[in-house]
N, C-alpha and C positions, 0 to 999 in steps of 0.2 A: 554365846552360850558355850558350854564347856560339854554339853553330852552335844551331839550331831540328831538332827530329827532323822537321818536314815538310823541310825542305830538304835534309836526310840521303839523306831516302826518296826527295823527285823528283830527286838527282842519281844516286844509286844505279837506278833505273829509266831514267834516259833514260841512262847509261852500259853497262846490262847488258841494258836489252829487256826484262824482267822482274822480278817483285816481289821487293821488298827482305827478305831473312830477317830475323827478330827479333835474330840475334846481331851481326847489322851494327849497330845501335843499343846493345845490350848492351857492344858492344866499344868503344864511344864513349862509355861513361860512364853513360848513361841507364838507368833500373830498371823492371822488367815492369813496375809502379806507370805510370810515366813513359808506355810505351808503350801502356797499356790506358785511359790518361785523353786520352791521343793522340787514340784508335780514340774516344772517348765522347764527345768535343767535336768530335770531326770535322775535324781537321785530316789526318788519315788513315782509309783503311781497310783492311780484311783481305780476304784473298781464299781458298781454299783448293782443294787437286787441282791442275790443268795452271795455273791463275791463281791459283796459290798467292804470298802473299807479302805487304806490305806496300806500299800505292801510296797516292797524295795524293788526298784526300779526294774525289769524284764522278769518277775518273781508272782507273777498275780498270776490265779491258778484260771484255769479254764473253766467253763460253763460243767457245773456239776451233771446240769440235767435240764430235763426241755418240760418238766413237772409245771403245771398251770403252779403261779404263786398265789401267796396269800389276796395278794391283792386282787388278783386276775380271778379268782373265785369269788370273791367279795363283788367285784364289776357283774359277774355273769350272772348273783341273784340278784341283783339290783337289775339291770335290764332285764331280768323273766318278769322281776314286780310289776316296772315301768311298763310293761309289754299285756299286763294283768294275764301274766302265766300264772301256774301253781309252782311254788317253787320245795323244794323238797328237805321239808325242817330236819331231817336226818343232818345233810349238809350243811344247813344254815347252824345248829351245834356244833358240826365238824367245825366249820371255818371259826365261831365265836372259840373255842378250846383251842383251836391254834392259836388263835389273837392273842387273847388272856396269855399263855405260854410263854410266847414270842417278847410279850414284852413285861413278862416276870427276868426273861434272860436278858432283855436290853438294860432292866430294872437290876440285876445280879452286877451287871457286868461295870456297869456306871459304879455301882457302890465299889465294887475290887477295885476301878480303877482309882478310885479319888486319895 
């Protein structure tokens, strides 16, 4: 291939502020093969959760914050259910509005990149 997947990755991250999804490389040509000998020789690395993504090799940013995530909210009404607690539909909103959100911007993000 004639563009490099590092330089895929760092123009994909200094244009979006966050890590590059796998299928941005997929949609360029390049084979899980491609991007896993990427991540092994170190011209990139992986990140996963809120610094989820694909960034250039010693360039992946730190743990933003120690904030419970989507998911980790999601687990802890499901176990008050499971538990036949009352769970606190304030929250059970909050977390469905973040959901919906989240993946209007995964939904955004996919359509820019194609």
């Amino acid at each position: 291939m004639s563009v490099s997947i590092g330089s895929i990755v760092r123009e994909y991250v200094a244009q979006n502020g966050r890590g590059c999804p796998s299928y941005v490389l997929l949609a360029q040509g390049f084979k899980t093969k491609d991007i896993k000998d990427a991540i092994a020789f170190g011209v990139i690395e992986s990140g996963r959760g809120k610094e989820g993504g694909l960034f250039p090799a010693g360039e992946k940013p730190a743990a933003q914050s120690s904030d419970p995530t989507l998911k980790g909210r999601m687990v802890t009404i499901l176990r008050a259910l499971k538990n036949g607690e009352t769970v606190d539909m304030g929250e059970v909103d909050s977390i469905l509005s973040d959901y919906d959100a989240e993946c209007a911007r995964r939904s955004e993000s996919k359509r820019a990149s194609a």
